[in-house]
mmCIF file as Biopython writes it, N, C-alpha, C and O atoms, coordinates in Angstrom:
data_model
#
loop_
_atom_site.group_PDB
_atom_site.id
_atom_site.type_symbol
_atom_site.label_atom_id
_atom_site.label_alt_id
_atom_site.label_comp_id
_atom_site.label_asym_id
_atom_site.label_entity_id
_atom_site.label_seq_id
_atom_site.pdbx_PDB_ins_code
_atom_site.Cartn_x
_atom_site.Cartn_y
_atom_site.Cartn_z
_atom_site.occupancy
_atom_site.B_iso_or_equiv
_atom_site.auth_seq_id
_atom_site.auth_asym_id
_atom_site.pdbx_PDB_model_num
ATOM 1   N N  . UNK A ? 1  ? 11.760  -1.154  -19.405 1.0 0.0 1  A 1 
ATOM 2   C CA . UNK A ? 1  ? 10.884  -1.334  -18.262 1.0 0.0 1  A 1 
ATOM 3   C C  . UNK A ? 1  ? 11.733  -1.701  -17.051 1.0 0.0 1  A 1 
ATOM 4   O O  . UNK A ? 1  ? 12.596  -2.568  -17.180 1.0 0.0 1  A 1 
ATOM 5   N N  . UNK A ? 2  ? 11.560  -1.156  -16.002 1.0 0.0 2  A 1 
ATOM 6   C CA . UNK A ? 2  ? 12.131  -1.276  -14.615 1.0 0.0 2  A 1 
ATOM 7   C C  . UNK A ? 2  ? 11.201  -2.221  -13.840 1.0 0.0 2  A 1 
ATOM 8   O O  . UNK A ? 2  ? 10.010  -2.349  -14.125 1.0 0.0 2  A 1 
ATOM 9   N N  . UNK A ? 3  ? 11.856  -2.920  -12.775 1.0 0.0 3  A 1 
ATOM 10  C CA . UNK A ? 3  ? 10.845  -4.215  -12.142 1.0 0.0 3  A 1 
ATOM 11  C C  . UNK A ? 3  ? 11.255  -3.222  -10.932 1.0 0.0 3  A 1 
ATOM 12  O O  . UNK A ? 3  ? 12.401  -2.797  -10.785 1.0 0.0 3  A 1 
ATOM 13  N N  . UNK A ? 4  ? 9.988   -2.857  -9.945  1.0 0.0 4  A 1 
ATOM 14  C CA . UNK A ? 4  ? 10.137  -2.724  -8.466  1.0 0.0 4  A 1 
ATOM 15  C C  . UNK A ? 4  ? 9.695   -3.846  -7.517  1.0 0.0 4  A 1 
ATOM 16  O O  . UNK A ? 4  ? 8.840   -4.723  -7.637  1.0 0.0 4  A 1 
ATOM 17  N N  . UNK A ? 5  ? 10.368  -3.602  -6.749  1.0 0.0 5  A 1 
ATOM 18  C CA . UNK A ? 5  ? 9.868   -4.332  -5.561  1.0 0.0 5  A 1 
ATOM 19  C C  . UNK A ? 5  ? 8.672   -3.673  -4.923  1.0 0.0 5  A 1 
ATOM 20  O O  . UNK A ? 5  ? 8.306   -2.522  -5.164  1.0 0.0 5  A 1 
ATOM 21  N N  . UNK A ? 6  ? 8.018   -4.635  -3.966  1.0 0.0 6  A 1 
ATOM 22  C CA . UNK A ? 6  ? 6.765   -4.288  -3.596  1.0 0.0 6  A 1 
ATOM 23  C C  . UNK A ? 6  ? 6.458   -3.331  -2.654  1.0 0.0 6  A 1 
ATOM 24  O O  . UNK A ? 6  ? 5.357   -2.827  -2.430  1.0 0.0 6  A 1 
ATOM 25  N N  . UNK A ? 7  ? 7.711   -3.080  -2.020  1.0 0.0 7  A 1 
ATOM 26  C CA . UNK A ? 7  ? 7.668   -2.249  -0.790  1.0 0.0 7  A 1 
ATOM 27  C C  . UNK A ? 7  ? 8.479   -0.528  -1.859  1.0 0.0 7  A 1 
ATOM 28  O O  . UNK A ? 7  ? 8.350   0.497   -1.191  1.0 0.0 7  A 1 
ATOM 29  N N  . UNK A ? 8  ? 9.006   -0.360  -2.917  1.0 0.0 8  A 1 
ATOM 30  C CA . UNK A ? 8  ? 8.942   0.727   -3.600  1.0 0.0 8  A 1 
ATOM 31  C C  . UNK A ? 8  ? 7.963   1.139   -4.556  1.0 0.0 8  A 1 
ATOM 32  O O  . UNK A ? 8  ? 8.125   1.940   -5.476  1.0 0.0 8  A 1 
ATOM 33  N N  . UNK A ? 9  ? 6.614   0.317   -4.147  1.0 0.0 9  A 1 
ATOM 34  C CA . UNK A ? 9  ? 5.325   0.927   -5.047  1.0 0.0 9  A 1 
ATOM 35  C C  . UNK A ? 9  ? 4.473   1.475   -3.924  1.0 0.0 9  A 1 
ATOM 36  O O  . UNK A ? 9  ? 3.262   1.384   -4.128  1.0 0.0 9  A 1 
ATOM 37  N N  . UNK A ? 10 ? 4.890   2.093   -2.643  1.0 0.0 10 A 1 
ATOM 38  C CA . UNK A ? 10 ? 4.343   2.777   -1.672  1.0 0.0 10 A 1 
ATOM 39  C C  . UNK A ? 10 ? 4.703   4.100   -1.528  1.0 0.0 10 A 1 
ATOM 40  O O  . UNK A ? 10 ? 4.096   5.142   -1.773  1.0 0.0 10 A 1 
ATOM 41  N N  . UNK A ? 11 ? 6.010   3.825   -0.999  1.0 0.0 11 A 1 
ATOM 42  C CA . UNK A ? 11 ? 7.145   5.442   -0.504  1.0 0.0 11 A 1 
ATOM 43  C C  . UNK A ? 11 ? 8.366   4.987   -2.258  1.0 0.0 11 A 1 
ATOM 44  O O  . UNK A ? 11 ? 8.836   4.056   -2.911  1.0 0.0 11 A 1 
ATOM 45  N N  . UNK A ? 12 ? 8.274   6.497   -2.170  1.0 0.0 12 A 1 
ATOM 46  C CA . UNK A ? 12 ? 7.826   7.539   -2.361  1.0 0.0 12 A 1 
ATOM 47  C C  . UNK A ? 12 ? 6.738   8.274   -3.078  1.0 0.0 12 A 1 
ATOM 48  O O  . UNK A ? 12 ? 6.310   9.421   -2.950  1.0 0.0 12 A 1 
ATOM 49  N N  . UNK A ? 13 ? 6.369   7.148   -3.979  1.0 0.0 13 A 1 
ATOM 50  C CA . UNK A ? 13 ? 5.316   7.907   -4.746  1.0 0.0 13 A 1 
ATOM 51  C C  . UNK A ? 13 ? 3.835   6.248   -4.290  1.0 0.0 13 A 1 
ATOM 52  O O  . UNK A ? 13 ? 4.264   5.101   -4.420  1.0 0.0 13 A 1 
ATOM 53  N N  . UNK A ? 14 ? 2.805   6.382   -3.975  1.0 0.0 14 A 1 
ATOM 54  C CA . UNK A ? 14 ? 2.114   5.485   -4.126  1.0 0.0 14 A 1 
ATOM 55  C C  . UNK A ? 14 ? 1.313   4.725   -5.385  1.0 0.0 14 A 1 
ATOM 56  O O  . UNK A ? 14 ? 0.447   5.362   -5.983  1.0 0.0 14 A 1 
ATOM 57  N N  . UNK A ? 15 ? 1.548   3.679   -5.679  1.0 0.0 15 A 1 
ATOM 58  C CA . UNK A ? 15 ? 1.252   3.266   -6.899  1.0 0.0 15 A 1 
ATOM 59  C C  . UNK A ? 15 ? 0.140   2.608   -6.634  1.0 0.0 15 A 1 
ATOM 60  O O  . UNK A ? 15 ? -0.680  2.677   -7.549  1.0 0.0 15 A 1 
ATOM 61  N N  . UNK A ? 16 ? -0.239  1.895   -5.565  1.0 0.0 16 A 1 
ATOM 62  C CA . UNK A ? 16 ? -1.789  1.762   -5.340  1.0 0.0 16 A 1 
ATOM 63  C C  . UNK A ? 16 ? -3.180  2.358   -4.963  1.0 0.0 16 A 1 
ATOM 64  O O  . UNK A ? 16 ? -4.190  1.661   -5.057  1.0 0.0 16 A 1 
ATOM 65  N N  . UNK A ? 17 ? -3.225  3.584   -4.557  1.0 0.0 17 A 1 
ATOM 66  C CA . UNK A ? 17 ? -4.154  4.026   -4.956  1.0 0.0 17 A 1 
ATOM 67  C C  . UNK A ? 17 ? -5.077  4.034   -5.522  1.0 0.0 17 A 1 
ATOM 68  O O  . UNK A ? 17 ? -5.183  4.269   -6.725  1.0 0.0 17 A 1 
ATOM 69  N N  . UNK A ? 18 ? -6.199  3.697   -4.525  1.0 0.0 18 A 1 
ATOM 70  C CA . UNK A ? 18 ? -7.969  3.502   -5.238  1.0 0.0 18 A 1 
ATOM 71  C C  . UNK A ? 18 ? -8.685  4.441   -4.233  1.0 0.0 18 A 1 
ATOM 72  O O  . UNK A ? 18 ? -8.384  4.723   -3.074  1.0 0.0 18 A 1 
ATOM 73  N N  . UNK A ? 19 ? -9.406  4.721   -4.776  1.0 0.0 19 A 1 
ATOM 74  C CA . UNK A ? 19 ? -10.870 5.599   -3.775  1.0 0.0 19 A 1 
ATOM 75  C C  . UNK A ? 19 ? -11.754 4.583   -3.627  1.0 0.0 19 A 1 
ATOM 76  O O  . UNK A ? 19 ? -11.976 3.880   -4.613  1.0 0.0 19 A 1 
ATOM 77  N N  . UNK A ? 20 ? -12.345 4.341   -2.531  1.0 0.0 20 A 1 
ATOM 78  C CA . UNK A ? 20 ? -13.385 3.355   -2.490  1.0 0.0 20 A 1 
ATOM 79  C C  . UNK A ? 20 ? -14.254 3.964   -1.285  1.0 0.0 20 A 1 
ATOM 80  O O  . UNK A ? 20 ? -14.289 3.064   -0.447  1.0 0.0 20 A 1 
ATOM 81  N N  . UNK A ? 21 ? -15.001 5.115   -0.785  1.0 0.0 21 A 1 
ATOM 82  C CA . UNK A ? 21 ? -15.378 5.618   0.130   1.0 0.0 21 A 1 
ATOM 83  C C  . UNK A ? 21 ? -15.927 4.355   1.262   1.0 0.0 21 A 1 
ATOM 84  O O  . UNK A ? 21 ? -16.422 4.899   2.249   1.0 0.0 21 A 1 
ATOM 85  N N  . UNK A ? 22 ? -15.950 3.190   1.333   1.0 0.0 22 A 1 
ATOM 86  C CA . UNK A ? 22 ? -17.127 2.857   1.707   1.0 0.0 22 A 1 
ATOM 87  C C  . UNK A ? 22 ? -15.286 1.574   2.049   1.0 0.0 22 A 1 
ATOM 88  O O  . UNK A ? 22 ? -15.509 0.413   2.392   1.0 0.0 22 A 1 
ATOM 89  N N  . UNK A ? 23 ? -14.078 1.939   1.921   1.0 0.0 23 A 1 
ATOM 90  C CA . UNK A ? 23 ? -13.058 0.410   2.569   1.0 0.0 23 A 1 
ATOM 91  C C  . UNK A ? 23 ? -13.045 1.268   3.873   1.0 0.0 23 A 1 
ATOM 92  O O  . UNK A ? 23 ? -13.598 2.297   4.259   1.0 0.0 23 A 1 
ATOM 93  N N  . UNK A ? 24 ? -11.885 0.088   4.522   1.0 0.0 24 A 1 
ATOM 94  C CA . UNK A ? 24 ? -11.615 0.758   5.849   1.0 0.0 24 A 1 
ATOM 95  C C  . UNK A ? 24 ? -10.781 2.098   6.123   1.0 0.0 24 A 1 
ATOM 96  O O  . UNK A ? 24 ? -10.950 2.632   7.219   1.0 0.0 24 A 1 
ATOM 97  N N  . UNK A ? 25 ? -10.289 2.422   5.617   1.0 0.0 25 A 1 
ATOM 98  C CA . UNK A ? 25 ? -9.954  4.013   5.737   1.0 0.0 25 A 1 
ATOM 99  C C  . UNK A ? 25 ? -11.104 5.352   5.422   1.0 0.0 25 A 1 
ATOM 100 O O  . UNK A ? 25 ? -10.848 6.549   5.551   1.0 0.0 25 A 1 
ATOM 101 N N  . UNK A ? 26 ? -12.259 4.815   5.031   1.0 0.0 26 A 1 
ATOM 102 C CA . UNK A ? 26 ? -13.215 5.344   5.004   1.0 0.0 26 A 1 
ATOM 103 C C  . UNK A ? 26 ? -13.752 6.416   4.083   1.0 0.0 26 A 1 
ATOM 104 O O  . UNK A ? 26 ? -14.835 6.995   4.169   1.0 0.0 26 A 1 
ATOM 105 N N  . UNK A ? 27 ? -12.564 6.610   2.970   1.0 0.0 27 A 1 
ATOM 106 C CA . UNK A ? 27 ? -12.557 8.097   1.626   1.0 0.0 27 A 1 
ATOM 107 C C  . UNK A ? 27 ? -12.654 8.814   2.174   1.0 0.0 27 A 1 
ATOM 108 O O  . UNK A ? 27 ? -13.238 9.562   1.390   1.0 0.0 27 A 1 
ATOM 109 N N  . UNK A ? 28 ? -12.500 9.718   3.636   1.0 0.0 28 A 1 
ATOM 110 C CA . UNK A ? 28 ? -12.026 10.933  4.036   1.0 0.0 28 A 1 
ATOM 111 C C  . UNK A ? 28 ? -11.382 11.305  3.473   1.0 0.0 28 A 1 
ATOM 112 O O  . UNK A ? 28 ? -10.669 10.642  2.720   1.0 0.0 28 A 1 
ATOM 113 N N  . UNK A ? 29 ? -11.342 13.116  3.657   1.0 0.0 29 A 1 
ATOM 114 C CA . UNK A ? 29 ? -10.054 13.521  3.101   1.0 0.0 29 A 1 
ATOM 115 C C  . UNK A ? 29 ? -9.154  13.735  3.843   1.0 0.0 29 A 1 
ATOM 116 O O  . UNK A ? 29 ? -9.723  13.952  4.913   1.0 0.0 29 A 1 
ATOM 117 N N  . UNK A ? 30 ? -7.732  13.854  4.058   1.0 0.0 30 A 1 
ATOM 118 C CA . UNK A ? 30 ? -6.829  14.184  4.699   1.0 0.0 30 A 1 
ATOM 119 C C  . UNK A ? 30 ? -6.088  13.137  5.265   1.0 0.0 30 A 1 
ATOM 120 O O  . UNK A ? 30 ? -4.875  13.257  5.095   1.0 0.0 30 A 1 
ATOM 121 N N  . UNK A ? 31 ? -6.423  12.226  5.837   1.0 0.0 31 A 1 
ATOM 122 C CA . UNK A ? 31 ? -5.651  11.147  6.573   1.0 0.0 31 A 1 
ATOM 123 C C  . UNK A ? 31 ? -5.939  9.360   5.880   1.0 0.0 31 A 1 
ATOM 124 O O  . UNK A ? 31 ? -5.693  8.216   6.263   1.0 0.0 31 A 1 
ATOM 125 N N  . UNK A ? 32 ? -6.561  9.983   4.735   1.0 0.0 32 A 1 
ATOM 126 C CA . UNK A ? 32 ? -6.802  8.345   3.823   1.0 0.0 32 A 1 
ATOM 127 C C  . UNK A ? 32 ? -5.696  8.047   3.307   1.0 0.0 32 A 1 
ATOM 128 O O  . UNK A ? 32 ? -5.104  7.092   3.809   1.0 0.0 32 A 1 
ATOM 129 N N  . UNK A ? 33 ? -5.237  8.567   2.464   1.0 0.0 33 A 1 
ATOM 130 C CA . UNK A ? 33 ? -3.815  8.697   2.053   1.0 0.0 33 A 1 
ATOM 131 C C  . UNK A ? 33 ? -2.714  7.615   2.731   1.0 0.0 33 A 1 
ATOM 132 O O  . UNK A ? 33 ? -2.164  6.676   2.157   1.0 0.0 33 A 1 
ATOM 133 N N  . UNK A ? 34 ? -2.551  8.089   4.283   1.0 0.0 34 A 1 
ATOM 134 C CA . UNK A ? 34 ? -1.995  7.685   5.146   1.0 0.0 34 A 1 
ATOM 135 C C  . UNK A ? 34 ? -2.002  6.555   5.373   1.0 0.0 34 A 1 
ATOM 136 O O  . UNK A ? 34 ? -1.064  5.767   5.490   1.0 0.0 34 A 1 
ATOM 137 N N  . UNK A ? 35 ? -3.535  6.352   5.481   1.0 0.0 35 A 1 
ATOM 138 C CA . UNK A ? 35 ? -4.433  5.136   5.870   1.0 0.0 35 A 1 
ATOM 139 C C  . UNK A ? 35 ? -4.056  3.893   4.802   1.0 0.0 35 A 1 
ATOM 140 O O  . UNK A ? 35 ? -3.545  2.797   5.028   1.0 0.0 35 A 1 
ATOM 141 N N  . UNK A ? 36 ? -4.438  4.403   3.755   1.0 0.0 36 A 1 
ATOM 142 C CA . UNK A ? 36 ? -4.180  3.678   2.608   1.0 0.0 36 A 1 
ATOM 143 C C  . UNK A ? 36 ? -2.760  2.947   2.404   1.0 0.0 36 A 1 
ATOM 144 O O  . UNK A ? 36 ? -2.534  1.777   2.093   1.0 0.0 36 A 1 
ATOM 145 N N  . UNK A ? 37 ? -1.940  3.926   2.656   1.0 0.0 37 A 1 
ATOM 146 C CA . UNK A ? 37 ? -0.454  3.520   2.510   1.0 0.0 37 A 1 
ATOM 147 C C  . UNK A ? 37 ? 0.259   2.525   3.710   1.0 0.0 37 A 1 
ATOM 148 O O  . UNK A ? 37 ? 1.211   1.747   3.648   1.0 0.0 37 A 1 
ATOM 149 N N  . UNK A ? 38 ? -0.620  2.905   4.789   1.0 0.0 38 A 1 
ATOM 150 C CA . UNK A ? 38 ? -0.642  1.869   5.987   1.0 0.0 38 A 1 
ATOM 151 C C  . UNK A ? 38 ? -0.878  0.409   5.602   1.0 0.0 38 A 1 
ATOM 152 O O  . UNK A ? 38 ? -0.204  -0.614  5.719   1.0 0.0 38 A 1 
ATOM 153 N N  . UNK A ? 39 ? -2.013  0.673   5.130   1.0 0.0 39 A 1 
ATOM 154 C CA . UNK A ? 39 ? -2.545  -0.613  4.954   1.0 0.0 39 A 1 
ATOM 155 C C  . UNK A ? 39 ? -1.639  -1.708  4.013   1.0 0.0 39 A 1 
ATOM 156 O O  . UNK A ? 39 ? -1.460  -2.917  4.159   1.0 0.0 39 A 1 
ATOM 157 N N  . UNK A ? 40 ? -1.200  -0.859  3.100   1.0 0.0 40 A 1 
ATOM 158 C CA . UNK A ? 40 ? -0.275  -1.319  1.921   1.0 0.0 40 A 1 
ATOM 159 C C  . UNK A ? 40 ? 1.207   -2.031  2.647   1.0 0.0 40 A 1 
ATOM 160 O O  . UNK A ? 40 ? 1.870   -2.881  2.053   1.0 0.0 40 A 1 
ATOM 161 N N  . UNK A ? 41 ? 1.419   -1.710  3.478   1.0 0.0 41 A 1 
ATOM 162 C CA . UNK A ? 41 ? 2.866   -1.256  4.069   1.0 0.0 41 A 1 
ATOM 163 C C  . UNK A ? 41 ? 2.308   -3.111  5.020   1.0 0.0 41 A 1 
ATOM 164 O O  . UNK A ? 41 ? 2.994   -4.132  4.975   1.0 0.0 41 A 1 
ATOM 165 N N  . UNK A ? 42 ? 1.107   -2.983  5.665   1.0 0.0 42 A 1 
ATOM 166 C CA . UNK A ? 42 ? 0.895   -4.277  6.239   1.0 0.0 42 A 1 
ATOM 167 C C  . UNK A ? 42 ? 0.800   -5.539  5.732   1.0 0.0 42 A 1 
ATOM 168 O O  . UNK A ? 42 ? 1.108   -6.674  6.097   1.0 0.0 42 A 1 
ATOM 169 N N  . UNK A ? 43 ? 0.172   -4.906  4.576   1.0 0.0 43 A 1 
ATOM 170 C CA . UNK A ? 43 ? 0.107   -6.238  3.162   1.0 0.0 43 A 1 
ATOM 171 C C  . UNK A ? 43 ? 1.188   -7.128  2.796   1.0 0.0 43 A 1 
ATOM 172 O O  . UNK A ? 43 ? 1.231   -8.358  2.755   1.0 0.0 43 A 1 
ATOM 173 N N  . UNK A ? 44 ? 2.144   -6.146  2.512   1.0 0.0 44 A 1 
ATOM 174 C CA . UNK A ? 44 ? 3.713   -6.596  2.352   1.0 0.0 44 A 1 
ATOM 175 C C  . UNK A ? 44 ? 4.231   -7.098  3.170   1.0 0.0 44 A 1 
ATOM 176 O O  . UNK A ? 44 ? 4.596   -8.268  3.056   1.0 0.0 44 A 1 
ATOM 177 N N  . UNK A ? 45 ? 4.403   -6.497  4.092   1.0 0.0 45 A 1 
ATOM 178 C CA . UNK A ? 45 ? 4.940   -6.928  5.128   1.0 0.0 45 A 1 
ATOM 179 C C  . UNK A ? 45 ? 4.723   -8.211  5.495   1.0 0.0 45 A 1 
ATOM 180 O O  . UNK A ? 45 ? 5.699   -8.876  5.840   1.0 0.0 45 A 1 
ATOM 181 N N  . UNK A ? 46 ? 3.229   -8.885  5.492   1.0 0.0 46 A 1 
ATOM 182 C CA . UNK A ? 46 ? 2.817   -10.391 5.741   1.0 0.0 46 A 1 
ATOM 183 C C  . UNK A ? 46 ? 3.384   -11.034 4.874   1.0 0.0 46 A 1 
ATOM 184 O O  . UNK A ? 46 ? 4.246   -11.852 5.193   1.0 0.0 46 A 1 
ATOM 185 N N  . UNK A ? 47 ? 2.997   -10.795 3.408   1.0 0.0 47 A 1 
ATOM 186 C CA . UNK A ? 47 ? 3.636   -11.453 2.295   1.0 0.0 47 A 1 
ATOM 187 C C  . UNK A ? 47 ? 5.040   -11.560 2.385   1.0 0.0 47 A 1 
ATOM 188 O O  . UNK A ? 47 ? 5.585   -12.536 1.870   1.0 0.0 47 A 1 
ATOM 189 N N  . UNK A ? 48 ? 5.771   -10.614 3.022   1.0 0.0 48 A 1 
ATOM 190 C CA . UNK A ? 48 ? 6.942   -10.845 2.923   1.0 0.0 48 A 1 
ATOM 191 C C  . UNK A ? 48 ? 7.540   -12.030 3.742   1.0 0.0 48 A 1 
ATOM 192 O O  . UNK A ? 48 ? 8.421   -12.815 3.392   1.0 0.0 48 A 1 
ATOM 193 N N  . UNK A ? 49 ? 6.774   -11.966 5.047   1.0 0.0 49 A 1 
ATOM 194 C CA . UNK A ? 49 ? 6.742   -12.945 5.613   1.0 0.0 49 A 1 
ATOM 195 C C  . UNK A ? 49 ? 6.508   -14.792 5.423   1.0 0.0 49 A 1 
ATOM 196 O O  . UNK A ? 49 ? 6.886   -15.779 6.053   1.0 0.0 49 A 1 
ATOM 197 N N  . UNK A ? 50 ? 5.519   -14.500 3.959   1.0 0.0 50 A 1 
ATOM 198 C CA . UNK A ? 50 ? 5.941   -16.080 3.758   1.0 0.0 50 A 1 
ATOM 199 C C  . UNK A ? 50 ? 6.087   -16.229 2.352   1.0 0.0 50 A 1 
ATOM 200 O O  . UNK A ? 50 ? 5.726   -17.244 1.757   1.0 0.0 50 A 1 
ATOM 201 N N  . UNK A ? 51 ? 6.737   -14.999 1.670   1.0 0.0 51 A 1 
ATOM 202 C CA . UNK A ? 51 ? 7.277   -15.343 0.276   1.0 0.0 51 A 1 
ATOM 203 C C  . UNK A ? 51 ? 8.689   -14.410 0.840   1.0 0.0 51 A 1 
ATOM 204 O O  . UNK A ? 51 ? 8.670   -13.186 0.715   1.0 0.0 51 A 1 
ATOM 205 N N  . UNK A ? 52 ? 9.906   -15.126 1.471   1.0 0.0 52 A 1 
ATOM 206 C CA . UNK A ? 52 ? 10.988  -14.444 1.813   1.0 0.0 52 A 1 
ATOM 207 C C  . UNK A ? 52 ? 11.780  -14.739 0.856   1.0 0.0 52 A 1 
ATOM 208 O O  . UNK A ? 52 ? 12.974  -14.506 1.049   1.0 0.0 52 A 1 
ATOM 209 N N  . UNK A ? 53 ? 11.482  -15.163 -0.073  1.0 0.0 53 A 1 
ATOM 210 C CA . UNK A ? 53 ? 12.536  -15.586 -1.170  1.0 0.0 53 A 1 
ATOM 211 C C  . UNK A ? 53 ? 12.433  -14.534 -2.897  1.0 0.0 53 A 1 
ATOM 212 O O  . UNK A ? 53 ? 13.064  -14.360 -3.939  1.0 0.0 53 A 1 
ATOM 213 N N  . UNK A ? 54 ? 11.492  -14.208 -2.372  1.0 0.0 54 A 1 
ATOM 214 C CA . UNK A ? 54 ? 10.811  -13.391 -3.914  1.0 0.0 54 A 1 
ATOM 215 C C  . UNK A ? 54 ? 11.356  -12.542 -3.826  1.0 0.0 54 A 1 
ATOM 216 O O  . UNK A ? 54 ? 11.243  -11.646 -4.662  1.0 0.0 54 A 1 
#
């Protein structure tokens, strides 16, 4: 088993991925994806911000 970090379960391949038509990216097709991975990318990013040691 391999341990990733949190910011390599986005790019390149996304490992979070849910459909939820009804979150804020809205289950469109075409630009949810995006949306989704955005959102992911902001998540971390905070967390990273106050777990800088993990």
């Amino acid at each position: 088993m391999k341990w990733l970090k949190a910011e390599q379960t986005i790019d390149p391949v996304f490992l979070w991925a849910r459909y939820n038509p009804s979150d804020e990216c809205g289950g469109s097709p075409g630009g949810w994806a995006e949306c989704q991975r955005n959102t992911a990318r902001d998540y971390i990013r905070g967390w990273r911000q106050r777990n800088p040691n993990v």
